[in-house]
DRENNU-858158 format. One record per residue: residue number from 1; x, y, z of N, C-alpha, C in turn. Coordinates in pm, 1 decimal. Layout:
<r NUM,<X,Y,Z>,<X,Y,Z>,<X,Y,Z>>,
...
This chain:
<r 1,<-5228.4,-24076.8,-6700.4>,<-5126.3,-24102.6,-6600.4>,<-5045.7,-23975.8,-6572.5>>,
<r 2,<-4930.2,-23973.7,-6463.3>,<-4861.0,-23887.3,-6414.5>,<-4758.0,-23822.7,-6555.5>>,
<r 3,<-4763.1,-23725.7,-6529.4>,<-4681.4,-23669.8,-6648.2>,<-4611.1,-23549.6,-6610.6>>,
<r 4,<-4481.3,-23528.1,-6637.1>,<-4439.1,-23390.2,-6617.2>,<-4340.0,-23381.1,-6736.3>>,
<r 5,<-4316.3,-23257.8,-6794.3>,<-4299.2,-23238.0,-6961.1>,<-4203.7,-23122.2,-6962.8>>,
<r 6,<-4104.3,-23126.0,-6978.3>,<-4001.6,-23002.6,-6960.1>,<-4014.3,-22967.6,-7089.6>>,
<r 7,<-4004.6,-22815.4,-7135.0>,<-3968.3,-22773.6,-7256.7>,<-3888.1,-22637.5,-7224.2>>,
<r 8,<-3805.8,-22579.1,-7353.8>,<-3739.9,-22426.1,-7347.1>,<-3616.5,-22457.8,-7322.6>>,
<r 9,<-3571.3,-22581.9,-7352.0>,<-3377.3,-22568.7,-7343.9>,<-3345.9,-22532.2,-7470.9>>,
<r 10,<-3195.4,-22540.1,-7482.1>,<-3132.7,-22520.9,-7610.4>,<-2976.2,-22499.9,-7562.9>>,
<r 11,<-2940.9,-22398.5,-7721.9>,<-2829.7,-22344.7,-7680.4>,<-2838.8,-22213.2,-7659.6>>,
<r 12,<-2752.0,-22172.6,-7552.7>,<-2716.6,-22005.5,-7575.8>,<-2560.2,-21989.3,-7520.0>>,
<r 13,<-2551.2,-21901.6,-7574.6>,<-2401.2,-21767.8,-7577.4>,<-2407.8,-21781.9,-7406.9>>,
<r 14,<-2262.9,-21749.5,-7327.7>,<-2246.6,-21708.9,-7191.1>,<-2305.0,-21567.4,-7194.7>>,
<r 15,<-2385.3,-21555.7,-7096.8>,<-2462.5,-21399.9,-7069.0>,<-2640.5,-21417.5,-7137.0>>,
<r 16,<-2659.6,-21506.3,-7152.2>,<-2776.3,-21502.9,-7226.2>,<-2924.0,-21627.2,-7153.8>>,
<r 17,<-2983.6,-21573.5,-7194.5>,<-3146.7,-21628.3,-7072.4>,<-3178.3,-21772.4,-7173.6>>,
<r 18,<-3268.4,-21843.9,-7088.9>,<-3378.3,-21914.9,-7134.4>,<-3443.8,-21897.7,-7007.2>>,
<r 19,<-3612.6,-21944.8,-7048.2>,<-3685.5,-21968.2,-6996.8>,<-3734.2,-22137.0,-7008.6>>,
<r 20,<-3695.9,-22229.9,-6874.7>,<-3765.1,-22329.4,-6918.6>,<-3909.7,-22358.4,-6837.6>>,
<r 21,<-4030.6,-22460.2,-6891.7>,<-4106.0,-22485.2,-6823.1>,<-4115.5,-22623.5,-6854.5>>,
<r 22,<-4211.7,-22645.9,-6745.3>,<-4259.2,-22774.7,-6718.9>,<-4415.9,-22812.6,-6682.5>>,
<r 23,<-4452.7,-22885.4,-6740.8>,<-4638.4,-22906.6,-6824.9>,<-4635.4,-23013.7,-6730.6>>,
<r 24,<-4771.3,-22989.1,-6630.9>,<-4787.4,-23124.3,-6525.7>,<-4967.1,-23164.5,-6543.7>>,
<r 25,<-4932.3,-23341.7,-6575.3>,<-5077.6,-23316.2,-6632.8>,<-5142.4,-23485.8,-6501.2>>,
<r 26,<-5220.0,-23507.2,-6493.1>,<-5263.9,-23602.0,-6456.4>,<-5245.8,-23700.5,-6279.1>>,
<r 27,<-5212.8,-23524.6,-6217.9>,<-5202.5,-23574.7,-6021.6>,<-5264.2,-23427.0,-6024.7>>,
<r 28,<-5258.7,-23373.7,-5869.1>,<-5293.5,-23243.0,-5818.0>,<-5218.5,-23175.6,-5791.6>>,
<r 29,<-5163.8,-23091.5,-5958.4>,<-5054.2,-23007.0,-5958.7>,<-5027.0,-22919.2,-5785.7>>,
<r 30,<-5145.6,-22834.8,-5744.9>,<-5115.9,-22709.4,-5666.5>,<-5075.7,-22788.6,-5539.7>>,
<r 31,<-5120.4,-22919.1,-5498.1>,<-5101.7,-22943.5,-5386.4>,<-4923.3,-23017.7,-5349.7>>,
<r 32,<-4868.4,-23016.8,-5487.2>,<-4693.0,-23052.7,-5472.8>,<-4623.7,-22905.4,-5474.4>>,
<r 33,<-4539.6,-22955.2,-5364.1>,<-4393.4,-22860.6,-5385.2>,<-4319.9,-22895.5,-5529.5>>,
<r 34,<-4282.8,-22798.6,-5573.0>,<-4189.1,-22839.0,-5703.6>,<-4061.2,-22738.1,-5716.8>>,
<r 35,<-4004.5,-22838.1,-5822.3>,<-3814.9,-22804.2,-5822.8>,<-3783.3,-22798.8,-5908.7>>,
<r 36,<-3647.6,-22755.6,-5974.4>,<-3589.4,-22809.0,-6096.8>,<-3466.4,-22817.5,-6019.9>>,
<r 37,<-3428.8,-22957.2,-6106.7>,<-3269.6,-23037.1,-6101.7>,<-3206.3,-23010.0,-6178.4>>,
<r 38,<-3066.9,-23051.7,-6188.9>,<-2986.5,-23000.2,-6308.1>,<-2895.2,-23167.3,-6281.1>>,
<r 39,<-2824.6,-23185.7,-6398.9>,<-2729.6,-23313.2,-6397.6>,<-2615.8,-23243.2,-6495.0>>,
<r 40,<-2485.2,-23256.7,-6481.4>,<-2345.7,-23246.8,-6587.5>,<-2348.7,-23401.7,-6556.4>>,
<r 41,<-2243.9,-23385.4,-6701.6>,<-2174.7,-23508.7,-6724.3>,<-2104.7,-23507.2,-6598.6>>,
<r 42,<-2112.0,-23671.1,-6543.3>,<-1982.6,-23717.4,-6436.4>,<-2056.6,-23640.4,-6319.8>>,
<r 43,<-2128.0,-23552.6,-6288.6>,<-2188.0,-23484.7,-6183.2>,<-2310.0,-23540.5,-6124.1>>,
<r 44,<-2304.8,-23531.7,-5986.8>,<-2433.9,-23580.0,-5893.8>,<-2531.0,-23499.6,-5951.2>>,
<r 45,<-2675.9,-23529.8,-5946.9>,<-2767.4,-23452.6,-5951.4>,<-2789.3,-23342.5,-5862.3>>,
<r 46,<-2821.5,-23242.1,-5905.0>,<-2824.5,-23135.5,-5795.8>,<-2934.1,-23061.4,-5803.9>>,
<r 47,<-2981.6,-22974.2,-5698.6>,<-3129.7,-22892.5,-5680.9>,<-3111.5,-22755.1,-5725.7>>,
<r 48,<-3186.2,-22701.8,-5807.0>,<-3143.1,-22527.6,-5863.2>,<-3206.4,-22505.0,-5792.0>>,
<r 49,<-3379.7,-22521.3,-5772.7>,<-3446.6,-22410.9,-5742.1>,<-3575.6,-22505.0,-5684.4>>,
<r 50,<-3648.6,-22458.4,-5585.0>,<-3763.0,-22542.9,-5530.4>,<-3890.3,-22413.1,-5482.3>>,
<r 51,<-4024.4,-22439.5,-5545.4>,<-4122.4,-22355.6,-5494.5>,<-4221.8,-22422.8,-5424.0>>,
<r 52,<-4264.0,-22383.5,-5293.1>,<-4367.6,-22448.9,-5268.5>,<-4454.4,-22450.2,-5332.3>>,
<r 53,<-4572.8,-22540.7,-5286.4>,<-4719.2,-22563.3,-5384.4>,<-4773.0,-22449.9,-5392.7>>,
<r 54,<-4810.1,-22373.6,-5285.6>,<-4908.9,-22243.9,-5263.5>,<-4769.9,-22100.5,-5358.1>>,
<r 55,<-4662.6,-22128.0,-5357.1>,<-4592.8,-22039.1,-5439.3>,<-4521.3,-21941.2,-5368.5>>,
<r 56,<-4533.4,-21987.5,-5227.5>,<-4542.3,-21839.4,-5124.7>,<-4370.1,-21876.1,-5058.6>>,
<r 57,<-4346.0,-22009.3,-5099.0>,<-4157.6,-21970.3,-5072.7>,<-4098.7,-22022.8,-5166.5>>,
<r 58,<-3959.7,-22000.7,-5163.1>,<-3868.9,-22071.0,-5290.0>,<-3728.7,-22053.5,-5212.2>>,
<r 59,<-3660.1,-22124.2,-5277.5>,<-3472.1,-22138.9,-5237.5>,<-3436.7,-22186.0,-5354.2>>,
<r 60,<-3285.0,-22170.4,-5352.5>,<-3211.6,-22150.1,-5486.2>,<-3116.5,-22197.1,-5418.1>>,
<r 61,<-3024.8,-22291.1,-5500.0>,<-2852.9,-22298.7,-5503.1>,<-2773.8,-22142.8,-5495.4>>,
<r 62,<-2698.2,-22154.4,-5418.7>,<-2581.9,-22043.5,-5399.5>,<-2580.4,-22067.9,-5570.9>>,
<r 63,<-2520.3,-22130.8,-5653.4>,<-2448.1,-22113.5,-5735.7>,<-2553.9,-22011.3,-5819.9>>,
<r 64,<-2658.0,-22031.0,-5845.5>,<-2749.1,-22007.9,-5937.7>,<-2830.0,-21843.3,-5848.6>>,
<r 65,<-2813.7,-21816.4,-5692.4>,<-2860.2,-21693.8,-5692.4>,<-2876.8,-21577.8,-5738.0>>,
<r 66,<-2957.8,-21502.2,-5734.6>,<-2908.0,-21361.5,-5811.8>,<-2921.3,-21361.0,-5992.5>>,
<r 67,<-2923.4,-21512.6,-5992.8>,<-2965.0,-21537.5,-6152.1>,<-3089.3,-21609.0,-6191.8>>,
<r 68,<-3106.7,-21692.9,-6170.1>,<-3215.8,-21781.8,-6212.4>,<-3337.2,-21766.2,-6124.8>>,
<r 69,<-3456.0,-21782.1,-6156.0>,<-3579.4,-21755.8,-6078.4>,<-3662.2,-21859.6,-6099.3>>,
<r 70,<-3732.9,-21927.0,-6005.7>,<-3839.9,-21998.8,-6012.1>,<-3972.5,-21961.5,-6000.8>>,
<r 71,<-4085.3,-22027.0,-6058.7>,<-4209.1,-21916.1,-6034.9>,<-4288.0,-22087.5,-6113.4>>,
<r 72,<-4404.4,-22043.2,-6084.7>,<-4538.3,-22148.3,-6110.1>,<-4670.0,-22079.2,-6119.8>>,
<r 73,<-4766.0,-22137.8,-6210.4>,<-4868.2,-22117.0,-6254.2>,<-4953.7,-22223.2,-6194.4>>,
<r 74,<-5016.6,-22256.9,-6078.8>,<-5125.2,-22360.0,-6087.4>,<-5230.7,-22322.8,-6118.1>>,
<r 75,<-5280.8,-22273.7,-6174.1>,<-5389.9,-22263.5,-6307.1>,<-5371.7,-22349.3,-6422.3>>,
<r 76,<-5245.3,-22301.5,-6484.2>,<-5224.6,-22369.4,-6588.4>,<-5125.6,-22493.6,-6537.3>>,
<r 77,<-5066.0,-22534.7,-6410.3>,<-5025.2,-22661.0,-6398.0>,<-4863.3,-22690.1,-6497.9>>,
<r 78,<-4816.2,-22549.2,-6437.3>,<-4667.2,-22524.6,-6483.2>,<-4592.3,-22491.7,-6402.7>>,
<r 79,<-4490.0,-22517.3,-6405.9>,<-4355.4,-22432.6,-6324.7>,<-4270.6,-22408.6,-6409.9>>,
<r 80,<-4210.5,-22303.0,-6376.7>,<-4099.0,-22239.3,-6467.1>,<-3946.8,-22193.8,-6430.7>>,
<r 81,<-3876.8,-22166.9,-6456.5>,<-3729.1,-22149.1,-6446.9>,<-3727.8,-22066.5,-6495.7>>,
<r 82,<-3629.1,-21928.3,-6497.2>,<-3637.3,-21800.5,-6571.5>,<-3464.8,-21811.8,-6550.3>>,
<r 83,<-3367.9,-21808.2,-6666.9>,<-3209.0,-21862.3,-6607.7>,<-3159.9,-21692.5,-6674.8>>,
<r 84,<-3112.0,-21617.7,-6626.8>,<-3043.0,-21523.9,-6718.8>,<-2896.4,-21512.3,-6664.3>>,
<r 85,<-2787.3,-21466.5,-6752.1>,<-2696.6,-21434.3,-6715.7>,<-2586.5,-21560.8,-6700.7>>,
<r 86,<-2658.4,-21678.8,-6805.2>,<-2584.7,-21808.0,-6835.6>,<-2478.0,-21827.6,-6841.2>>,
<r 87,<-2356.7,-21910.6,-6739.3>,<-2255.3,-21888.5,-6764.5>,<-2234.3,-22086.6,-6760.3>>,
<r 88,<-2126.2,-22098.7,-6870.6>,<-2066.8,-22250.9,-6900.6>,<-2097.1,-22377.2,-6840.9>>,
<r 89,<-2085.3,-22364.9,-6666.1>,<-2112.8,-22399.9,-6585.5>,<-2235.4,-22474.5,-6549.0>>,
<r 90,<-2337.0,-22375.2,-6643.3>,<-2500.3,-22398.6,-6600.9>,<-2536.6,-22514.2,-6687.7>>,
<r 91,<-2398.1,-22555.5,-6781.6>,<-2458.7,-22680.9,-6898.4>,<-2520.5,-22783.3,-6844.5>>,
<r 92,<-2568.2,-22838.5,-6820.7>,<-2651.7,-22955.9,-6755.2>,<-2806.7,-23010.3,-6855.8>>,
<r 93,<-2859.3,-23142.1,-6803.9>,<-3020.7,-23169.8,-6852.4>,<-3053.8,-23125.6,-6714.1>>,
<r 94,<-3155.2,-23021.9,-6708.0>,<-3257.8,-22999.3,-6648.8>,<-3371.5,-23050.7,-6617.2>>,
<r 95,<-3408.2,-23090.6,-6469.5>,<-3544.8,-23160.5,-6455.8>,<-3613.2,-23130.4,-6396.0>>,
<r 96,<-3744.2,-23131.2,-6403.9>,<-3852.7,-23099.8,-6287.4>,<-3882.8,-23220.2,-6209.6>>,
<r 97,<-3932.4,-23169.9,-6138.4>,<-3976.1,-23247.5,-5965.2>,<-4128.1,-23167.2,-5909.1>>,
<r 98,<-4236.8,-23283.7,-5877.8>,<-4280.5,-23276.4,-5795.9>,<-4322.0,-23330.3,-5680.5>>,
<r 99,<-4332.3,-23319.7,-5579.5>,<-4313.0,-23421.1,-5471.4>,<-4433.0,-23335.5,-5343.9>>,
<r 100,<-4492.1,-23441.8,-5282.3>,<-4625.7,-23428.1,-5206.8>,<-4535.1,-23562.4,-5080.8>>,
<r 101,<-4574.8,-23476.8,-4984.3>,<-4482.6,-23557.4,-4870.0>,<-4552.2,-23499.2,-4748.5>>,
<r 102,<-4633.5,-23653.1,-4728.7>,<-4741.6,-23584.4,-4606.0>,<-4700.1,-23747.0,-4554.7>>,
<r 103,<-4873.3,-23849.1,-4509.3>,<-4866.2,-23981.1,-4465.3>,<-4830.8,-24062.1,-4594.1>>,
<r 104,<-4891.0,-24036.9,-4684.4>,<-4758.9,-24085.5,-4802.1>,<-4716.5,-23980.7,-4905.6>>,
<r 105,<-4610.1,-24054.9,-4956.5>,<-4515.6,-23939.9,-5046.6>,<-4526.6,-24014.8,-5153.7>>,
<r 106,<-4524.3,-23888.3,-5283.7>,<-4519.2,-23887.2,-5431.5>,<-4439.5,-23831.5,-5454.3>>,
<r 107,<-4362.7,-23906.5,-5593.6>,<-4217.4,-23781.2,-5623.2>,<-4205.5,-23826.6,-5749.9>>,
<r 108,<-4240.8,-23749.2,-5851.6>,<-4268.9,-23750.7,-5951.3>,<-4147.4,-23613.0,-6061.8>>,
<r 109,<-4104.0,-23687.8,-6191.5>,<-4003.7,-23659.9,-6237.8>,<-4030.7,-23629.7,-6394.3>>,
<r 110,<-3970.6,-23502.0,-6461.0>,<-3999.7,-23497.2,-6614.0>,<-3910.9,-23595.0,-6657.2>>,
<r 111,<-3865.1,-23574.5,-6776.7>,<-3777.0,-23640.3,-6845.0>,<-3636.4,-23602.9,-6924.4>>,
<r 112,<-3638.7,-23465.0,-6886.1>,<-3517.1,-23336.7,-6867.6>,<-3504.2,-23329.6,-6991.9>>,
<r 113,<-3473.6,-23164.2,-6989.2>,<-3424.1,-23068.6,-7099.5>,<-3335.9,-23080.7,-7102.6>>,
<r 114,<-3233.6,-23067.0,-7208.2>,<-3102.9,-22998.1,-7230.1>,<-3049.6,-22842.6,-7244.4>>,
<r 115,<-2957.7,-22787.3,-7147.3>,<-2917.0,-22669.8,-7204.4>,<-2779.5,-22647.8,-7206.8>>,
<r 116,<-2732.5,-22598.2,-7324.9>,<-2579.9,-22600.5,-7335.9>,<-2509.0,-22424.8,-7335.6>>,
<r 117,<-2449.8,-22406.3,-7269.9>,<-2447.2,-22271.8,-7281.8>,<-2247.3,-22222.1,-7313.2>>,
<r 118,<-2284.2,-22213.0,-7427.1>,<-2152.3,-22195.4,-7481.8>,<-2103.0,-22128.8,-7592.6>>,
<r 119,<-1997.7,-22063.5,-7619.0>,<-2030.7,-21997.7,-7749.7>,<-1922.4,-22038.6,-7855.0>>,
């Protein structure tokens, strides 16, 4: 069945990276656009970062520009988050998204990371 698998949260210090990814096993990874979400406590869900399927565009939250990077492997049927320069703010569970939106739509969800960034 559909699966998407976040790993690479934790904690870190303000100023400091993770890398998270996300393991997509059992649809046709290359042919979804994919994202990562973020949630705070008491906070709407919100969009960090979105790559198309083919890899060839991406957009980012204002908040997160200039810092965080999105990037994907469809070979290996990953997407990744690259966060550096972590500041308090960025605490949230992190989620991936993929979503295929043609005559019908799929939108398919990990089960989110945690990252706490605090010192």
């Amino acid at each position: 069945q559909v699966q998407l698998v976040e790993s690479g949260g934790g904690l870190v210090q303000p100023g400091g990276s993770l890398r998270l990814s996300c393991a997509a096993s059992g649809f046709t990874f290359s042919a979804y656009d994919t994202s990562w979400y973020r949630q705070a406590p008491g906070k709407e869900r919100e969009l960090v970062a979105r790559i198309t399927s083919d890899g060839d565009s991406t957009n980012y939250a204002d908040s997160v520009k200039g810092r965080f990077t999105i990037s994907r492997d469809n070979a290996k049927n990953t997407v990744y988050l690259q966060m550096n320069s972590l500041k308090p703010e960025d605490t949230a569970v992190y989620y991936c998204n993929a979503r295929f939106e043609r005559l019908f739509t799929y939108d398919y969800w990990g089960q989110g990371t945690q990252v706490t960034v605090s010192s």
